[in-house]
DOPA-555430 format. One record per residue (C-alpha): residue number from 1; residue in one letter; y, x, z. Coordinates in steps of 0.1 Angstrom, whole numbers, always signed. Each point is the difference from the previous one (the first is absolute). Last residue first. Layout:
<nodes>
+-----+---------+-------+-------+-------+
: num : residuo :     v :     u :     w :
+-----+---------+-------+-------+-------+
: NUM :       A :     Y :     X :     Z :
...
+-----+---------+-------+-------+-------+
</nodes>
This chain:
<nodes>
+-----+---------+-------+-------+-------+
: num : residuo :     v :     u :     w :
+-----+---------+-------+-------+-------+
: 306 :       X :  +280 :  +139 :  +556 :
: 305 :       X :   -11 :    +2 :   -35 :
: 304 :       X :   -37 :    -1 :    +5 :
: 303 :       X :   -18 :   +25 :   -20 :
: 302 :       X :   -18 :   -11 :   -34 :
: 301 :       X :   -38 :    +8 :    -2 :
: 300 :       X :    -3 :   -32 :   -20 :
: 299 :       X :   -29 :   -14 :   +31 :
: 298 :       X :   +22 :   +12 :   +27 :
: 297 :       X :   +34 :   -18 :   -16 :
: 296 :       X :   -28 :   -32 :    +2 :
: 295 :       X :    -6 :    +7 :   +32 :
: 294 :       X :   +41 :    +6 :    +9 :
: 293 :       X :    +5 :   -35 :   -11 :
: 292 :       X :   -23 :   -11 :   +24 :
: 291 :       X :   +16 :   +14 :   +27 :
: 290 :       X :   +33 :   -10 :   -13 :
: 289 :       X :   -10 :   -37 :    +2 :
: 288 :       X :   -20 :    +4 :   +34 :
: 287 :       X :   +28 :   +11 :   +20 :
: 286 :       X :    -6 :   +24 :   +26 :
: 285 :       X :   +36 :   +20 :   +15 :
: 284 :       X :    +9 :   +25 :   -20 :
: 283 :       X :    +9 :   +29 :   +28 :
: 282 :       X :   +22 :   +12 :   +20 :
: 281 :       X :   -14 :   -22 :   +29 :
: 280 :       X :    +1 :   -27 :   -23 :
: 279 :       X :   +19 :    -3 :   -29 :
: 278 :       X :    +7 :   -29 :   -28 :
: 277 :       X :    -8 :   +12 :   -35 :
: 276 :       X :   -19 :   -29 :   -12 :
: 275 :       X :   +24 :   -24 :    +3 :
: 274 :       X :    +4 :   -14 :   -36 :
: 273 :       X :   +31 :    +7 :    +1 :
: 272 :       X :    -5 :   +34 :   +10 :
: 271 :       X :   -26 :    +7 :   -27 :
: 270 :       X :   +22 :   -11 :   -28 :
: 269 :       X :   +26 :   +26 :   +16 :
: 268 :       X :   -24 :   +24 :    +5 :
: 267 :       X :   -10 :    +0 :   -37 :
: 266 :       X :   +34 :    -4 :   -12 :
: 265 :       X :   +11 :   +32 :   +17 :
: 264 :       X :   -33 :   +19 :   -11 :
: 263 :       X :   +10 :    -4 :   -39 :
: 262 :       X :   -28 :   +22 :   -15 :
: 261 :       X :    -2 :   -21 :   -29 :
: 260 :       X :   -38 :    +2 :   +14 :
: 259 :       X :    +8 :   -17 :   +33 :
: 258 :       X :   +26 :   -22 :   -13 :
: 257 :       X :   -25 :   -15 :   -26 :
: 256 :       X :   -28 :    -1 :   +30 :
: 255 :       X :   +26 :   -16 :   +18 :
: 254 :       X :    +7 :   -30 :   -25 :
: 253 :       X :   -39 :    -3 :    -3 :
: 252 :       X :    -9 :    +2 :   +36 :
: 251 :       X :   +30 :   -31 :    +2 :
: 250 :       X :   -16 :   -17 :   -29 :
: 249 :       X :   -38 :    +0 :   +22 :
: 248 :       X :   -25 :   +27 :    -9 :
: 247 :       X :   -38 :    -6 :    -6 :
: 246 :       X :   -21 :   +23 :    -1 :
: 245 :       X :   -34 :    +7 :   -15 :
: 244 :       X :   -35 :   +10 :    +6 :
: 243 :       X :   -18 :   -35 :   +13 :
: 242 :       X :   +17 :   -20 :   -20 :
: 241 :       X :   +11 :    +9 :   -37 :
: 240 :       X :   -24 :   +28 :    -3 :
: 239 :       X :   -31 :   -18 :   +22 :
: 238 :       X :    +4 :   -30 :   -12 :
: 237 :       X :    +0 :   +11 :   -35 :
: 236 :       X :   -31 :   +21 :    +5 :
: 235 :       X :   -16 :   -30 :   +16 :
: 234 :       X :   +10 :   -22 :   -28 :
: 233 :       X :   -21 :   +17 :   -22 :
: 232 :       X :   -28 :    +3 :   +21 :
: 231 :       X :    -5 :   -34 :   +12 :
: 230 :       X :   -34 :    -1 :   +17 :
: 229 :       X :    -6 :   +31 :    +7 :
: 228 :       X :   +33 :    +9 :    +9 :
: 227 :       X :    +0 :   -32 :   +18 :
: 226 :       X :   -29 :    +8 :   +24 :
: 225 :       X :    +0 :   +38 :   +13 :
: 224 :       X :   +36 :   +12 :    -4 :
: 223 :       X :   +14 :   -32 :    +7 :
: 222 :       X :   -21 :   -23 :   +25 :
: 221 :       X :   -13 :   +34 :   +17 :
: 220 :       X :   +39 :   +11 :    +9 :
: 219 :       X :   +11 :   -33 :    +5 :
: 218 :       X :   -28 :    +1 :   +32 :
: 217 :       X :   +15 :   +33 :   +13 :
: 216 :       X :   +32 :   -12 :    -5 :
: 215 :       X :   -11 :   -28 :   +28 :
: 214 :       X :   -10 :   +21 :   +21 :
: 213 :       X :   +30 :   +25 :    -5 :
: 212 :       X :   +32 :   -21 :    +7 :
: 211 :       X :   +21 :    +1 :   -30 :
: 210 :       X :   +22 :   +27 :    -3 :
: 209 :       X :   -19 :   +21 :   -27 :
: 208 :       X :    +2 :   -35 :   -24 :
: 207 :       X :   -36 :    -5 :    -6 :
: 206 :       X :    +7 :   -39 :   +20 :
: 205 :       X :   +29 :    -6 :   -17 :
: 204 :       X :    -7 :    +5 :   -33 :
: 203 :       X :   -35 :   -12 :    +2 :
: 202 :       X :    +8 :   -31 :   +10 :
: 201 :       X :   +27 :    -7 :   -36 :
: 200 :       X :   -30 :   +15 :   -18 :
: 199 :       X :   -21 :   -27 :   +15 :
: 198 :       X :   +27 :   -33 :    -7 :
: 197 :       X :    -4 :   +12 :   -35 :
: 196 :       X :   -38 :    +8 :    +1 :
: 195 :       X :    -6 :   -36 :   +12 :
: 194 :       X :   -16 :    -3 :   +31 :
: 193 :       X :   -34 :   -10 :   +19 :
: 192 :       X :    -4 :   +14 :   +34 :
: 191 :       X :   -36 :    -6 :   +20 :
: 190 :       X :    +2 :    +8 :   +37 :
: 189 :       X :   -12 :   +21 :   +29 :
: 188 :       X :   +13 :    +5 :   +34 :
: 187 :       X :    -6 :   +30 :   +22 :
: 186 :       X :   +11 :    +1 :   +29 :
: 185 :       X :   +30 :   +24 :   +11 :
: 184 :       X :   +26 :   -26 :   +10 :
: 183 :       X :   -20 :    -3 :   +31 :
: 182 :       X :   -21 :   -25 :    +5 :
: 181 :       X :   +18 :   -21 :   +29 :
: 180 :       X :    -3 :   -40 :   -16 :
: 179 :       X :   -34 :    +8 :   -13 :
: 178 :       X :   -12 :   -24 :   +25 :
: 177 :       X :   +19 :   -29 :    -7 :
: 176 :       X :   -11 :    -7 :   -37 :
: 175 :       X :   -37 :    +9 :   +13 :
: 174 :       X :    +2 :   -28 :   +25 :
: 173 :       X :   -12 :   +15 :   +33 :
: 172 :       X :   -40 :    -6 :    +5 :
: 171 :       X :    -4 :   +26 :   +29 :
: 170 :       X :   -16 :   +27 :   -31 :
: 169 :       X :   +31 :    -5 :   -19 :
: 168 :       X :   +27 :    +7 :   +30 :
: 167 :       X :   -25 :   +31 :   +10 :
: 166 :       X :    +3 :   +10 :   -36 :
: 165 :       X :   +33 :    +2 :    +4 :
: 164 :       X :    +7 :   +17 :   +32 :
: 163 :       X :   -24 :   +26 :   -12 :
: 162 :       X :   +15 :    +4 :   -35 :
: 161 :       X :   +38 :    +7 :   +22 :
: 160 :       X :   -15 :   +25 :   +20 :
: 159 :       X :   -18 :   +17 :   -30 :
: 158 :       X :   +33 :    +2 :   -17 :
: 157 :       X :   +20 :   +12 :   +34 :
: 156 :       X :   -25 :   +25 :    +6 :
: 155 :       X :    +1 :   +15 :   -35 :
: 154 :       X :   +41 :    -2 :    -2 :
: 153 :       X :    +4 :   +21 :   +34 :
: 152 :       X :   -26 :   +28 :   -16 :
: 151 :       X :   +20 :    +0 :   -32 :
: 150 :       X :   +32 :    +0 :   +23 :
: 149 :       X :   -12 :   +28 :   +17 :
: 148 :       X :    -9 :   +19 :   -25 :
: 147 :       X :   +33 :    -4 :   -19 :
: 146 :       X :   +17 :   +11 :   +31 :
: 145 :       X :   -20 :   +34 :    -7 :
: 144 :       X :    +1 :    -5 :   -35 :
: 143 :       X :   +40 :    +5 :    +1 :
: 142 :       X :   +16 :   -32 :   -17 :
: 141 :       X :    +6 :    -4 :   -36 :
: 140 :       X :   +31 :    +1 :   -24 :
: 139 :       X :   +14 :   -30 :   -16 :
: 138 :       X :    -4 :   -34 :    +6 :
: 137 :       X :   +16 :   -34 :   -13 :
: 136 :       X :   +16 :   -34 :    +8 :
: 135 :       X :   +34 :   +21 :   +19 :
: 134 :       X :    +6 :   +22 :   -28 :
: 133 :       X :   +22 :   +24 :   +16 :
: 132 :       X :   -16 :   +18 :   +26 :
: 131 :       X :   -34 :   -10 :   -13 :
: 130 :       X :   -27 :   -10 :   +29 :
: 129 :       X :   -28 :   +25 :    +2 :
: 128 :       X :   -35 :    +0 :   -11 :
: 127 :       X :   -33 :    +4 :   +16 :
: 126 :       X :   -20 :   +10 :   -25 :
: 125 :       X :   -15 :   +35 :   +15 :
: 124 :       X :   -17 :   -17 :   +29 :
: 123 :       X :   -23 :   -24 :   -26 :
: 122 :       X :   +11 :   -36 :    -1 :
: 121 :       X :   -26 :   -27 :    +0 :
: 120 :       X :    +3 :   -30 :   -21 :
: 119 :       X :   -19 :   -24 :   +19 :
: 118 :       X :   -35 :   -20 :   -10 :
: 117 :       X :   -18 :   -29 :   +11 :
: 116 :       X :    +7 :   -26 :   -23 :
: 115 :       X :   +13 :   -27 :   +20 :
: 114 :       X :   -31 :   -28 :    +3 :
: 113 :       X :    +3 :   -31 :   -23 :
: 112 :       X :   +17 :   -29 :    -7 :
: 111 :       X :   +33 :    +1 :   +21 :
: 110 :       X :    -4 :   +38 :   -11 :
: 109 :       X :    +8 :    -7 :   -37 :
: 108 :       X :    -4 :   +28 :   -25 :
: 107 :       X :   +29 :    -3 :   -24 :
: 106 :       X :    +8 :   -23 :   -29 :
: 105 :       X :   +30 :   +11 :   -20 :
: 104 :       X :   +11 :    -9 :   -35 :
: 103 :       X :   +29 :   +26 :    -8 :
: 102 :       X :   +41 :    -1 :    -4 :
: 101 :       X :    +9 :    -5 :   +39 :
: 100 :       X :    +0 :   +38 :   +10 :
:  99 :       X :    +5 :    -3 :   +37 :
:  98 :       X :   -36 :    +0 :    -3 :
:  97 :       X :    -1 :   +37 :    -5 :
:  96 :       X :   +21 :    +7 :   +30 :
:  95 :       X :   -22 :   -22 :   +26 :
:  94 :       X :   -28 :   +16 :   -18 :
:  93 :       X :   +10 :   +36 :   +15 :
:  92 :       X :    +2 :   -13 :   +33 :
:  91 :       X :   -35 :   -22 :    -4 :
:  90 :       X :   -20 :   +33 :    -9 :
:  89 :       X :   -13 :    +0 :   -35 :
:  88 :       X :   -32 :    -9 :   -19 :
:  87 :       X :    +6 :   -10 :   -32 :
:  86 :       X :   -14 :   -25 :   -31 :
:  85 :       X :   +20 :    +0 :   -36 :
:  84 :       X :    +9 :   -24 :   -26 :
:  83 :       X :   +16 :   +13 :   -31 :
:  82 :       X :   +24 :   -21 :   -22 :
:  81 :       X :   +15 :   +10 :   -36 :
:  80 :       X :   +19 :   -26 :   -20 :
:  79 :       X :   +32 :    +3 :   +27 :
:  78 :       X :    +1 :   +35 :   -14 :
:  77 :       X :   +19 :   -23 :   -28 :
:  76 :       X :   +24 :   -13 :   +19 :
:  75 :       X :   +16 :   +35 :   +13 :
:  74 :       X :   +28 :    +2 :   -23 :
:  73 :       X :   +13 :   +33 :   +23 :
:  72 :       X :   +18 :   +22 :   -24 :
:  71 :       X :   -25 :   +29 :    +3 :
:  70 :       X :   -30 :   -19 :    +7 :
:  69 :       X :    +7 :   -20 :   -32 :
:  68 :       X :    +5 :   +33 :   -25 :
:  67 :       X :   -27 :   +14 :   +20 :
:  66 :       X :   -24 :   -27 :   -12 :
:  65 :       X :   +15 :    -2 :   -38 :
:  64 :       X :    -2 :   +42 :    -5 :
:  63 :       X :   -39 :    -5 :   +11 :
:  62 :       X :    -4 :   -29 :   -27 :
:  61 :       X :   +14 :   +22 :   -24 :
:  60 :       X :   -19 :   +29 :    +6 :
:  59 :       X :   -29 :   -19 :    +2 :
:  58 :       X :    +3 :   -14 :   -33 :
:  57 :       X :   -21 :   -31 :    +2 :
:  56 :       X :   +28 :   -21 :    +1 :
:  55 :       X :    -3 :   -35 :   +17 :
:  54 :       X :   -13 :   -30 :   -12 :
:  53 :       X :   +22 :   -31 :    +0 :
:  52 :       X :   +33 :   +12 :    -9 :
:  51 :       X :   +20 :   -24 :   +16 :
:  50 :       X :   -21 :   +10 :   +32 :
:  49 :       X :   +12 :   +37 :    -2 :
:  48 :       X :    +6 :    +6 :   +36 :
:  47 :       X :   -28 :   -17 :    +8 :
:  46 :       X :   -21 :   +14 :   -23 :
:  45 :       X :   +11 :   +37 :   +13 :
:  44 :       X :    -5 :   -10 :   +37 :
:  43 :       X :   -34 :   -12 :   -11 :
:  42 :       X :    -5 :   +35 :   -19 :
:  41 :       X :    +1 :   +23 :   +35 :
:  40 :       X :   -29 :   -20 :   +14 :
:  39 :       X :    -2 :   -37 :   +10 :
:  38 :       X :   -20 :   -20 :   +32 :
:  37 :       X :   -18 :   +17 :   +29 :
:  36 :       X :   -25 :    -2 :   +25 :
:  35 :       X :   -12 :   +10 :   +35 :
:  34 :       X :   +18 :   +33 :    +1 :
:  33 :       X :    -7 :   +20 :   +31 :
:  32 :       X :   +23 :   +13 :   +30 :
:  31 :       X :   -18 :   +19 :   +32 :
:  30 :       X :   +13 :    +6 :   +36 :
:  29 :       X :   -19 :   +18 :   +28 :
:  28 :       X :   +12 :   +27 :    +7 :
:  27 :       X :   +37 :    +0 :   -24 :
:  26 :       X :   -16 :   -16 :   -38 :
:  25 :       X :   -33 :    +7 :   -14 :
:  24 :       X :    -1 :   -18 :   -36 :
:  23 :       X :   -25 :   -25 :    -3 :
:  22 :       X :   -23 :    -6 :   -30 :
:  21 :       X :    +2 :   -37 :   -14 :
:  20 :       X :    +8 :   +10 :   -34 :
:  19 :       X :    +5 :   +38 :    -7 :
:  18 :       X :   -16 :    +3 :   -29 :
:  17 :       X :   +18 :   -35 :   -14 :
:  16 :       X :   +32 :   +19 :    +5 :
:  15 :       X :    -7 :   +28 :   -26 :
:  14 :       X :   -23 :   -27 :   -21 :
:  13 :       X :   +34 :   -24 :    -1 :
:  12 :       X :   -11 :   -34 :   -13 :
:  11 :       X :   +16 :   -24 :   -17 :
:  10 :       X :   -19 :   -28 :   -12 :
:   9 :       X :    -5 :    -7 :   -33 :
:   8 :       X :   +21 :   -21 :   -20 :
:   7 :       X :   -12 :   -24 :   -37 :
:   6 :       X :   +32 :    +0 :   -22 :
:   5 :       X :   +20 :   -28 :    -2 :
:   4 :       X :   +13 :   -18 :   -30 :
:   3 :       X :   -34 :    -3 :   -15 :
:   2 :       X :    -3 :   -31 :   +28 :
:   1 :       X :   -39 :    +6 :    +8 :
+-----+---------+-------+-------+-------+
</nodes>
């Protein structure tokens, strides 16, 4: 052996390696599981400190290096770390998750075999309603009396729809054509394989609180239940520079300065031009900008200034 090189073991994890293949319960009948898995916490660290060779073995250090990189965004080293998983999930949620173009994907295919047959059902109290303002989300939910009735309306029209198909497969329809009026519902399954980059960078979005709430349910798992195992360090970065902060743009800045100068005329002039304080019916008319501003004045328990 080249004496220039030390001899390297494998890297395992034992707090993901205990989990390994064991499914996570997701929506009814959902479930995400970790197939396999390359890096830990210390190949970011290497990485980052290729010229070095070796990394530290000072924890501390290697800790202050990781959220030193998550906090100003030099992400090519968490490129070192990938993690293949397998899920269940219905097709409308996956049609979000694929839009994610950073993973190796190869899902369930029902040209080759039989739809799996499963539907996310909706329980009466889960009915959600379209958001007055956001116009992709929800917010609020529908009496459980309607709800009842649309749980009861959703159950026919699932079993109606499986009938129609399996009638298509049993008269010798092509399988690829059959499935053609499954409902968005079905089930699909698939096996992901990402780098943890490009799966921080997911999990941002999709844990954000207005992301639709299947598929936050599924970031949910993959975060708190998966990488935290797996990368621990960088987990508790992620989730103090990511998941729990804000991030304010240079005009929120320039009128947070106005705001606590005390300088209310400059405030509502900057506001003004950026038209936020346009009325409707006597009142602030919706803009998304300001309304999102006004979170984040929520969150430092600071009044709005107009």
């Amino acid at each position: 052996m080249d004496e220039r090189f030390e001899k390297l073991e494998p890297i395992r994890v034992s707090a993901l390696d205990e989990i390994l293949g064991e499914p996570f319960k997701v929506l009814d009948d959902g479930f995400i599981r970790v197939i396999d898995y390359m890096g830990n916490d210390s190949s970011i660290v290497q990485a980052a400190r290729v010229s070095y060779g070796k990394g530290t073995k000072k924890m501390r250090e290697d800790r202050g290096l990781i959220r030193y990189l998550l906090r100003h965004h030099h992400t090519t080293p968490f490129e070192m770390c990938e993690i293949k998983l397998h899920l269940r999930i219905p097709m409308d949620a996956w049609r979000q998750w694929i839009r994610h173009r950073t993973a190796n994907v190869n899902e369930y295919s029902t040209r080759y075999s039989i739809a799996i047959d499963a539907a996310m059902k909706t329980l009466p109290g889960e009915w959600r309603m379209q958001a007055k303002v956001n116009r992709q989300g929800s917010e609020g939910f529908l009496e459980e009396e309607l709800g009842r009735e649309m749980t009861e309306d959703e159950l026919k029209l699932h079993a109606f729809a499986r009938d129609i198909y399996n009638k298509r497969i049993e008269s010798g329809v092509a399988r690829e054509q059959a499935r053609k009026d499954l409902p968005l519902s079905t089930y699909t399954e698939a096996y992901w394989k990402i780098d943890l980059h490009n799966l921080l960078h997911f999990l941002r979005l999709r844990m954000e609180k207005n992301a639709q709430l299947e598929i936050r349910k599924y970031a949910e798992i993959i975060g708190r239940e998966i990488v935290k195992r797996w990368v621990p360090v960088v987990w508790e970065a992620f989730e103090e520079y990511s998941i729990g902060s804000t991030q304010f743009s240079s005009k929120e800045i320039e009128l947070l300065k106005f705001i606590y100068s005390g300088e209310k005329e400059k405030v509502n002039e900057l506001a003004a031009s950026l038209g936020w304080l346009k009325e409707k019916e006597g009142n602030l008319s919706a803009n998304i900008e300001r309304m999102e501003f006004e979170q984040k004045l929520d969150e430092l328990g600071i009044s709005y200034p107009w």
